[in-house]
VEXVEXMI-547460 format. One record per residue (C-alpha): residue in three letters; x, y, z; residue number from 1. Coordinates in pm, 1 decimal, always signed. Layout:
N
{resn Ala px X py Y pz Z resi NUM};
...
This chain:
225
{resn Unk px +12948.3 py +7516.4 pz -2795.5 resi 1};
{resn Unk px +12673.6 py +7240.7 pz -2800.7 resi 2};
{resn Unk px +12411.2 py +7497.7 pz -2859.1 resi 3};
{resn Unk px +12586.6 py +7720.5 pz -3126.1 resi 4};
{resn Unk px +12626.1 py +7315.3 pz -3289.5 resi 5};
{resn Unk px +12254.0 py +7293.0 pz -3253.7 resi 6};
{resn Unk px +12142.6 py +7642.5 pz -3379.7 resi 7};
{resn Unk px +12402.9 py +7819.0 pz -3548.1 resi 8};
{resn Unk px +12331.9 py +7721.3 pz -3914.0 resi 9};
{resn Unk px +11970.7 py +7717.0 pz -3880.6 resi 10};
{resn Unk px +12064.3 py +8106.4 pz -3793.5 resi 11};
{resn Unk px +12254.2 py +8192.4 pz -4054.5 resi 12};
{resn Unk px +11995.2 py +8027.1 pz -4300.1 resi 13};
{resn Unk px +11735.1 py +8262.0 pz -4121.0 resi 14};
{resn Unk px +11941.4 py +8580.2 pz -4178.3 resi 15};
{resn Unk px +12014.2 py +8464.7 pz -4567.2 resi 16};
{resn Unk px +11591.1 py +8401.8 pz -4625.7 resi 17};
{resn Unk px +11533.3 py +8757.1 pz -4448.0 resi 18};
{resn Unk px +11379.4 py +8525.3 pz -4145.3 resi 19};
{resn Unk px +11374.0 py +8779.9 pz -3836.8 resi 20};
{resn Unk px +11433.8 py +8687.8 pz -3582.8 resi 21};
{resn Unk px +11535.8 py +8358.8 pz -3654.6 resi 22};
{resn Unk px +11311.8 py +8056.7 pz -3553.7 resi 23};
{resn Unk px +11575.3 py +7982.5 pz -3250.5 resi 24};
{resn Unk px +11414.3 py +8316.3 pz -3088.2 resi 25};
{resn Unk px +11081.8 py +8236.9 pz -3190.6 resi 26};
{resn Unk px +11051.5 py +7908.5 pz -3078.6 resi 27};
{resn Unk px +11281.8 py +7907.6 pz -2784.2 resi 28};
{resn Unk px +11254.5 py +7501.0 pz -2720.8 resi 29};
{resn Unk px +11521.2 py +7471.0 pz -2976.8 resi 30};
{resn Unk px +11757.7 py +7651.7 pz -2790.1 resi 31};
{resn Unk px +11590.3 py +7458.1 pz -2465.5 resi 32};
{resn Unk px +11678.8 py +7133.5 pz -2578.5 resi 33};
{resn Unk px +12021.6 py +7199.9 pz -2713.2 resi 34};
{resn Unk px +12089.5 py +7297.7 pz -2367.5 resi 35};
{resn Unk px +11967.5 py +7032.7 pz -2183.6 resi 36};
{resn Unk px +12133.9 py +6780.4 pz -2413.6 resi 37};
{resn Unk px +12438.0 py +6969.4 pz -2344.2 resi 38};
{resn Unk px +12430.9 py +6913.7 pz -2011.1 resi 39};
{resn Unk px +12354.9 py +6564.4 pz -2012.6 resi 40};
{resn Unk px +12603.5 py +6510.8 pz -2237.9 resi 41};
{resn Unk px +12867.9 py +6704.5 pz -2055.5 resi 42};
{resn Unk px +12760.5 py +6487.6 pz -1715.4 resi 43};
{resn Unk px +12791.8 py +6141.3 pz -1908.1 resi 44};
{resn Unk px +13119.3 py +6176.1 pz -2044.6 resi 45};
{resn Unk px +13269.3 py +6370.4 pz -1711.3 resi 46};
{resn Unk px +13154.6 py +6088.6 pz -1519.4 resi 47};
{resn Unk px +13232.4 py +5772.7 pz -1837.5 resi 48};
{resn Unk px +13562.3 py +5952.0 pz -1936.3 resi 49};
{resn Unk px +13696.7 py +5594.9 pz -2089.0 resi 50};
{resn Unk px +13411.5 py +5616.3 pz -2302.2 resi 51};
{resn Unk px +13670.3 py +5892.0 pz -2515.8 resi 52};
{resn Unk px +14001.9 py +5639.7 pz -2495.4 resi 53};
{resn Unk px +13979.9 py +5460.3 pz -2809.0 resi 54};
{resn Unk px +13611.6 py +5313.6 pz -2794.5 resi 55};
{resn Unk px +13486.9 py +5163.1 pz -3094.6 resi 56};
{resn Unk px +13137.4 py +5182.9 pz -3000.8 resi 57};
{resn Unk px +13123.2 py +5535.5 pz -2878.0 resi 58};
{resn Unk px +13290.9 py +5628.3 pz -3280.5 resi 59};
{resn Unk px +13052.7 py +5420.2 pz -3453.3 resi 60};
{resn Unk px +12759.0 py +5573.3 pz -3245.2 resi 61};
{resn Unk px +12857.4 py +5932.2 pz -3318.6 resi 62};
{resn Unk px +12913.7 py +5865.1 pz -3683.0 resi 63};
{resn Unk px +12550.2 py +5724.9 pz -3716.7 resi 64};
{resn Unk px +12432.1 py +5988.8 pz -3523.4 resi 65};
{resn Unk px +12628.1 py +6311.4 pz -3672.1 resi 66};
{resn Unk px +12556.4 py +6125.0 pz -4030.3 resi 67};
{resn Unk px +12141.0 py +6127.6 pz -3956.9 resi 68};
{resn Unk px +12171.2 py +6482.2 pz -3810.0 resi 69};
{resn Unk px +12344.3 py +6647.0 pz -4085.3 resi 70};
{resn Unk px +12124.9 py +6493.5 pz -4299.4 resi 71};
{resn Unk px +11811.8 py +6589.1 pz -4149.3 resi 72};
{resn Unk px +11944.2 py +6957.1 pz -4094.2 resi 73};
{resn Unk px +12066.7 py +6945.5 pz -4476.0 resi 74};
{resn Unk px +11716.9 py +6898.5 pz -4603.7 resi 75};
{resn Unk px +11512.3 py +7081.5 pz -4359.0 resi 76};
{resn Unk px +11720.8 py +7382.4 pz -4487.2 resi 77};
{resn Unk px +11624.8 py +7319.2 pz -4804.8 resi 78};
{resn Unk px +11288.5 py +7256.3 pz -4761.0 resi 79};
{resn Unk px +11246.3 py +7583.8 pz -4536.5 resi 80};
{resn Unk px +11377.9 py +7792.3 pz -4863.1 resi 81};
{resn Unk px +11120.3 py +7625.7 pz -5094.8 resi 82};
{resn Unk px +10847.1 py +7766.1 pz -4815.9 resi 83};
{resn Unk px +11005.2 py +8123.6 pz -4785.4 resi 84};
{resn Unk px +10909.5 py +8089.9 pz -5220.0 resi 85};
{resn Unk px +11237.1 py +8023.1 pz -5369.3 resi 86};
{resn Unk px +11179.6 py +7679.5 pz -5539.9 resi 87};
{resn Unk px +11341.2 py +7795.6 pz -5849.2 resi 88};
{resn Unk px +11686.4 py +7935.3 pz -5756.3 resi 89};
{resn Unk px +11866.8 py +7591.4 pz -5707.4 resi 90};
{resn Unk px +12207.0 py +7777.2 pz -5587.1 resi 91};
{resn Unk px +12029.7 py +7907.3 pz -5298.3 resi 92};
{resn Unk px +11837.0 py +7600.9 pz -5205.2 resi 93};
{resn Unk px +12139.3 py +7412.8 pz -5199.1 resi 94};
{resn Unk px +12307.2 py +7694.9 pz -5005.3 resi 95};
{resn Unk px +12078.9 py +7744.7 pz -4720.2 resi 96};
{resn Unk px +12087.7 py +7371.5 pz -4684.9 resi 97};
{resn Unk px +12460.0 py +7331.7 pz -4686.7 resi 98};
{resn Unk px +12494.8 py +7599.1 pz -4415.4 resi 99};
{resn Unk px +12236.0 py +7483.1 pz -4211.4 resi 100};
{resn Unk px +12401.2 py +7110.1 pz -4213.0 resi 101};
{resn Unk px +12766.5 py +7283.7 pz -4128.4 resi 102};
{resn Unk px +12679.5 py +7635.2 pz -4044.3 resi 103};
{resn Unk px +12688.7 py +7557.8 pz -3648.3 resi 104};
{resn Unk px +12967.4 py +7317.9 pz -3638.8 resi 105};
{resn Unk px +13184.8 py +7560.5 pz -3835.8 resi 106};
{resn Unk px +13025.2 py +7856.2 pz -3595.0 resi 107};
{resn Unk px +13176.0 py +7582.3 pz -3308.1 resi 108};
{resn Unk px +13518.9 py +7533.5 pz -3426.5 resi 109};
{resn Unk px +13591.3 py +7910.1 pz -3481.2 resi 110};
{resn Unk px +13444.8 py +7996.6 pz -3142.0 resi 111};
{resn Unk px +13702.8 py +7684.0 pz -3007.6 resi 112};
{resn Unk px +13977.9 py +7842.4 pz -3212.2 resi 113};
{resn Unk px +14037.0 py +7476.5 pz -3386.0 resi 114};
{resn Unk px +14051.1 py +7395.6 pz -3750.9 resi 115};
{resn Unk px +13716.2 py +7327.2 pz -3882.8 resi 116};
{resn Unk px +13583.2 py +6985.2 pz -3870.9 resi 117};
{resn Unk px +13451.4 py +7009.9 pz -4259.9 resi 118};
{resn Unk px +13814.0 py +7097.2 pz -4386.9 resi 119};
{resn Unk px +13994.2 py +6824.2 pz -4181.3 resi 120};
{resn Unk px +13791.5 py +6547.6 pz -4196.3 resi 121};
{resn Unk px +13588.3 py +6262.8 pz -4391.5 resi 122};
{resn Unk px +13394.9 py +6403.8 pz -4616.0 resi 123};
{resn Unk px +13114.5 py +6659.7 pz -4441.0 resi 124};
{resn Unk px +13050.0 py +6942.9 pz -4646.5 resi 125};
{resn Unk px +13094.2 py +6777.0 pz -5027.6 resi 126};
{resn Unk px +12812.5 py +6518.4 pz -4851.7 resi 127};
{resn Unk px +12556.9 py +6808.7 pz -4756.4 resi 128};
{resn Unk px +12623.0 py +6946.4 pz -5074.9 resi 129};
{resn Unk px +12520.0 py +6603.8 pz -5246.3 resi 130};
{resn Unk px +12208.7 py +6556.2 pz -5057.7 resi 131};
{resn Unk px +12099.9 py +6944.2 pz -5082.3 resi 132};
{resn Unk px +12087.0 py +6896.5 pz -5455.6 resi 133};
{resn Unk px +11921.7 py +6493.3 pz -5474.8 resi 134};
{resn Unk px +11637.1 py +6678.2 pz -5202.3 resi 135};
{resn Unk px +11600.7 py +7007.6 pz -5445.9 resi 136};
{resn Unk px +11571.1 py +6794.2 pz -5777.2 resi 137};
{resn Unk px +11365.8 py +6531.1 pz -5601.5 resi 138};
{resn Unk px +11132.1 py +6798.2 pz -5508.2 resi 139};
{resn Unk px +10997.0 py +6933.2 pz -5845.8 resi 140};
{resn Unk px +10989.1 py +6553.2 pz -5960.5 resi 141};
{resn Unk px +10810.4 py +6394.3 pz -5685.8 resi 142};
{resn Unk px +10689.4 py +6648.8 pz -5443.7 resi 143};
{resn Unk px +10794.0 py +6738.0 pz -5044.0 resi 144};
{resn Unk px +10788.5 py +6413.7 pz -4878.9 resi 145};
{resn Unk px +11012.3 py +6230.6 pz -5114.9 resi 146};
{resn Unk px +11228.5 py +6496.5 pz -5136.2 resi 147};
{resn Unk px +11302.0 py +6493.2 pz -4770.5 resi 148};
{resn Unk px +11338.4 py +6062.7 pz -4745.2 resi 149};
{resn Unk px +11619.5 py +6111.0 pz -5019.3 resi 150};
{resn Unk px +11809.6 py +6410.0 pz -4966.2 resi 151};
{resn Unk px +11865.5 py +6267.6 pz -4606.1 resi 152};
{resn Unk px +11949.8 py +5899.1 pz -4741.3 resi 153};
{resn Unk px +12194.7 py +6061.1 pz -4994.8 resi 154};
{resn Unk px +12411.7 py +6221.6 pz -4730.0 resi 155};
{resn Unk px +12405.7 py +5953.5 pz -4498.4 resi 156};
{resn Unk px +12521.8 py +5731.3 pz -4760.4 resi 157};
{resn Unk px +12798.6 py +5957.9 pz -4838.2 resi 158};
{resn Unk px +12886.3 py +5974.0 pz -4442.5 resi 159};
{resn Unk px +12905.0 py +5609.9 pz -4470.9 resi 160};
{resn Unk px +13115.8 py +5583.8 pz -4721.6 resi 161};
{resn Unk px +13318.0 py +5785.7 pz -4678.9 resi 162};
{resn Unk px +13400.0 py +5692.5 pz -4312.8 resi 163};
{resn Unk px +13434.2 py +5344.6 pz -4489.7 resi 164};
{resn Unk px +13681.9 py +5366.0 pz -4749.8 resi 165};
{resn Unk px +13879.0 py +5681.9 pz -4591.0 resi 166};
{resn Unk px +13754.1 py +5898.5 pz -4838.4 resi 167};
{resn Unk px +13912.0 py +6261.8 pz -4749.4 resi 168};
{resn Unk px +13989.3 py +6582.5 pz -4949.6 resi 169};
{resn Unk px +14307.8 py +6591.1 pz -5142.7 resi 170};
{resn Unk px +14616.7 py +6781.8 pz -4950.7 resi 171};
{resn Unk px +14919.9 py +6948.3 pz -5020.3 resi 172};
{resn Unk px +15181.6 py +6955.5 pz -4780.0 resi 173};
{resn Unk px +15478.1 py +7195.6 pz -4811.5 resi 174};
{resn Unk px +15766.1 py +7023.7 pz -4930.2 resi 175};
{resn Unk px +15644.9 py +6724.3 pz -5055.4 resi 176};
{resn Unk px +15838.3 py +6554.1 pz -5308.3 resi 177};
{resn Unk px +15745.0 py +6327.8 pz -5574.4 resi 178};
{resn Unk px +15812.7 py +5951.6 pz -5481.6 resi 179};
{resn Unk px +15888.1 py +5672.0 pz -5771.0 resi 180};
{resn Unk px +15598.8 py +5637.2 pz -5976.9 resi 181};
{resn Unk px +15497.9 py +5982.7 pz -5916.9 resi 182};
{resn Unk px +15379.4 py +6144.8 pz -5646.0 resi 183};
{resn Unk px +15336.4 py +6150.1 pz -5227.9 resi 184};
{resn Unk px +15103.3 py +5928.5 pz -5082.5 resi 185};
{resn Unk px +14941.7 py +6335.6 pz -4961.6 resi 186};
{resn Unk px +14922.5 py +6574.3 pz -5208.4 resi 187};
{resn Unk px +14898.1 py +6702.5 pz -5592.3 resi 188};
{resn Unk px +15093.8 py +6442.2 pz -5726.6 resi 189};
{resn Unk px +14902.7 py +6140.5 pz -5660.2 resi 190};
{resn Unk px +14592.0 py +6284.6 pz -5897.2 resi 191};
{resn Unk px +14835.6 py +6429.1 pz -6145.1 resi 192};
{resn Unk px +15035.1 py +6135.0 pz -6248.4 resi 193};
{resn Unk px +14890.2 py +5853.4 pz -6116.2 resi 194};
{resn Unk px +14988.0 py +5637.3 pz -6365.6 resi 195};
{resn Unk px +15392.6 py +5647.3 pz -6484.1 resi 196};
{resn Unk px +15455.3 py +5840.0 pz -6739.9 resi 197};
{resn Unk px +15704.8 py +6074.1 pz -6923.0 resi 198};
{resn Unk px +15732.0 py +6384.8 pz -7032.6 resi 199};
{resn Unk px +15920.6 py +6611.6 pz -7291.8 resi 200};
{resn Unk px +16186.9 py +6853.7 pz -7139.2 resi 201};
{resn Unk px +16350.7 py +7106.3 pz -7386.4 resi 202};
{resn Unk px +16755.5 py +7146.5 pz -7269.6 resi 203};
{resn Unk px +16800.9 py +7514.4 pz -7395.4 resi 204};
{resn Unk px +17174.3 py +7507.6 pz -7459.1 resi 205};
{resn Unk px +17189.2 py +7275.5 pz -7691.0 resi 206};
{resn Unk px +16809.8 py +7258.0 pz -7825.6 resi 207};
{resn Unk px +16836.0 py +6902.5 pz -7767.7 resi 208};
{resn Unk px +16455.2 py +6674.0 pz -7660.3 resi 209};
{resn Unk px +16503.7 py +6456.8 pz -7394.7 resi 210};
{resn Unk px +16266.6 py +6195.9 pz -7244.3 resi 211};
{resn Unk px +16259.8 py +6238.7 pz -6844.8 resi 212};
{resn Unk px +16060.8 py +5965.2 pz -6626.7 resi 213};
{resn Unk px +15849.1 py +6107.0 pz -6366.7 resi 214};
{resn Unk px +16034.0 py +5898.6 pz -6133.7 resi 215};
{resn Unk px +16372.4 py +6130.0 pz -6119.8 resi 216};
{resn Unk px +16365.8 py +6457.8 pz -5940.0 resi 217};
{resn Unk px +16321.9 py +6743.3 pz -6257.7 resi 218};
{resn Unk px +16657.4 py +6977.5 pz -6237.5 resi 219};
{resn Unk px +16553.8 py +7366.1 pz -6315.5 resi 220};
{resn Unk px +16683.1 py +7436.5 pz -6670.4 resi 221};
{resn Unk px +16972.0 py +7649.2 pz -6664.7 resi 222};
{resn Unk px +17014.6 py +7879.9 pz -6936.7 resi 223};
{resn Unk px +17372.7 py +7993.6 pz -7063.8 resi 224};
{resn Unk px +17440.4 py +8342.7 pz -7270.2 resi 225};
């Protein structure tokens, strides 16, 4: 799983470019040092298991850590599309370096049959995305290097805030109800009517307007013949 992590969007960015093989089989030390980090890893935390029972340091480090290596994967995708000559399609730039920044963590979370980490969590993909298009724009305005410094800053910052504040992607959770002053503290109704207001409902028997406050349950309109 630590290896897929390491290589698996760098692969499917390969395969999209028409890279074959992909640079992991060409330049085995990729898939060298994924392994051996693996390992070490694996060891560390076997031996340190109360480093995974509610350390604050141990979070913080792998924030920092998983926020500078998506970003550096993010833009190294990009940047390998500009050299394989496609500077001018923006979609795929920012594809190939969205998927190379996810690509092997989703690859991971499949193969460990769990939901995956960009659809459950703080903000991951959105923040690829974001720094995929600062490093593409930055590119044709101030050339490779600068492209690079902030397309990586962009999704770090991102990371960072968003671990921060608690950003997260808006849910909806089956049977959710709408709470006084609209909406569940998880769900549709928070963005829809966020602020109190009322609405116009038409009572068909009797053609008669009504104002309703978001705050009441709405009853279906029953129509009598």
């Amino acid at each position: 799983l630590g290896v897929i992590t390491a290589v698996g969007g760098g692969m499917i960015r390969d395969v999209t470019l028409g890279i074959t093989p992909p640079g992991v089989f060409q330049k085995p030390v990729y898939a060298a040092v994924a392994v051996l980090t693996s390992v070490l890893v694996f060891f560390l935390l076997y031996f340190k298991r109360e480093m995974l029972k509610g350390n604050v340091t141990y979070d913080k480090v792998m924030l920092v850590m998983d926020s500078v290596g998506l970003g550096i994967f993010t833009v190294v995708g990009v940047n390998t599309g500009i050299r394989q000559g496609f500077a001018d399609n923006t979609f795929l730039l920012v594809f190939v370096g969205t998927i190379t920044g996810v690509g092997g963590g989703l690859l991971r979370d499949m193969m460990a049959e769990v939901p995956p980490y960009i659809f459950v969590k703080h903000i991951y993909a959105c923040a690829s995305i974001v720094g995929a298009i600062v490093c593409v724009y930055t590119y044709r305005w101030f050339g490779v290097v600068f492209s690079l410094i902030f397309g990586s800053a962009a999704v770090i910052l991102m990371r960072y805030l968003a671990a921060h504040y608690r950003w997260n992607l808006p849910k909806y959770r089956v049977g959710s109800r709408p709470r006084r002053y609209g909406g569940t503290s998880n769900g549709i109704y928070p963005i829809l009517f966020h602020i109190k207001s009322y609405i116009i409902k038409f009572h068909l028997p009797w053609r008669m307007m009504c104002i309703v406050p978001l705050s009441e349950p709405m009853e279906p309109v029953r129509v009598h013949w």
